[in-house]
N, C-alpha and C positions, 0 to 999 in steps of 0.2 A: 767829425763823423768817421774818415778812415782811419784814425788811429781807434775810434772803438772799433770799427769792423774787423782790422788788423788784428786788436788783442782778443776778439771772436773767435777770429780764425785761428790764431794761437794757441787757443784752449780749447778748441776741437781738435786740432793737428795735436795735442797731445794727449784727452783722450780717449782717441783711433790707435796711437801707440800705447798705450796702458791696457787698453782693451787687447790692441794684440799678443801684446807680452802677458798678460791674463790668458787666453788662449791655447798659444806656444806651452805656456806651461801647466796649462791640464791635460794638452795634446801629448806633450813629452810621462805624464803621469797613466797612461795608457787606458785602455778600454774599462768601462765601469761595467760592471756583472750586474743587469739588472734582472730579478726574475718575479715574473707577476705573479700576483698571489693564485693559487690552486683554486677552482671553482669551489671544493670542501668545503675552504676559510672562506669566500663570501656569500654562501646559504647556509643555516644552519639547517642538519641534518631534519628529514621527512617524516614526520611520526604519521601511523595510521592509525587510526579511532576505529574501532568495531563496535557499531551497535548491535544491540537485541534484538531488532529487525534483521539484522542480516549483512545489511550494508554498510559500507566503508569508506570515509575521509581521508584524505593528506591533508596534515596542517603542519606549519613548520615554525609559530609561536604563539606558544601554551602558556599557562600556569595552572594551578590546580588549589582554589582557595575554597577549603570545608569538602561540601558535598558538589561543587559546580567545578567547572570544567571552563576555565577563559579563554578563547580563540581570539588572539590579534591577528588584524589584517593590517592593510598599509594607513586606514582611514579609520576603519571600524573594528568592535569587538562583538565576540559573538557569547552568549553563555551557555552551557550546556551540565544538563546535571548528571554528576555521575550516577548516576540511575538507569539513563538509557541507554549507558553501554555495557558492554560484554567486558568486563575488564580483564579478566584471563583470557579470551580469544584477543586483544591489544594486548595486551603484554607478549603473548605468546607471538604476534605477524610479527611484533617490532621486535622481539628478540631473533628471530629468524634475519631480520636484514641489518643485525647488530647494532639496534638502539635502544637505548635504555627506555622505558615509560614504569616511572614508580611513582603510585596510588600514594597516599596517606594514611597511616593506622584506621580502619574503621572502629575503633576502641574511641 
């Protein structure tokens, strides 16, 4: 039984040294630059929905399949026809705070 615990203890006392010499030498390879992503890169950018009523959405993922309009949320989606909105008064707020929103040929 002590010569296992012995040769335990041997193989931890060496490696405590492998890990330090690990260590030592990232320490000697100096400071690592880490820089966290920019809020930008983890939301994509805010688009505003202007309807024919008047009022106005932020949704931040779309797509735009035929005449409807897909709003993803985290759980849900939502459908919206392009119908009820103003699509020149959206195109026009979102160009204003430099984001693209480009319709479909209605052809």
């Amino acid at each position: 039984m002590r010569g296992l615990l012995a040769n335990q203890e041997g193989n931890l006392a060496a490696e405590v040294e492998s890990l330090r010499e690990d260590q030592a030498r990232r320490d000697s390879q100096g400071p690592v630059n880490y820089e966290p992503p920019s809020p930008a890169q983890e939301m994509p950018p805010t688009t505003v929905l202007a309807y024919r009523d008047g009022h106005k959405v932020e949704v931040q993922n779309y797509a735009i399949a035929g005449k409807t309009l897909w709003v993803f949320f985290d759980q849900r989606t939502r459908q919206i026809p392009l119908a009820e909105l103003d699509l020149p008064a959206t195109q026009r707020v979102n160009e204003d705070h430099g984001v693209d929103f480009d319709t479909p040929d209605p052809r």
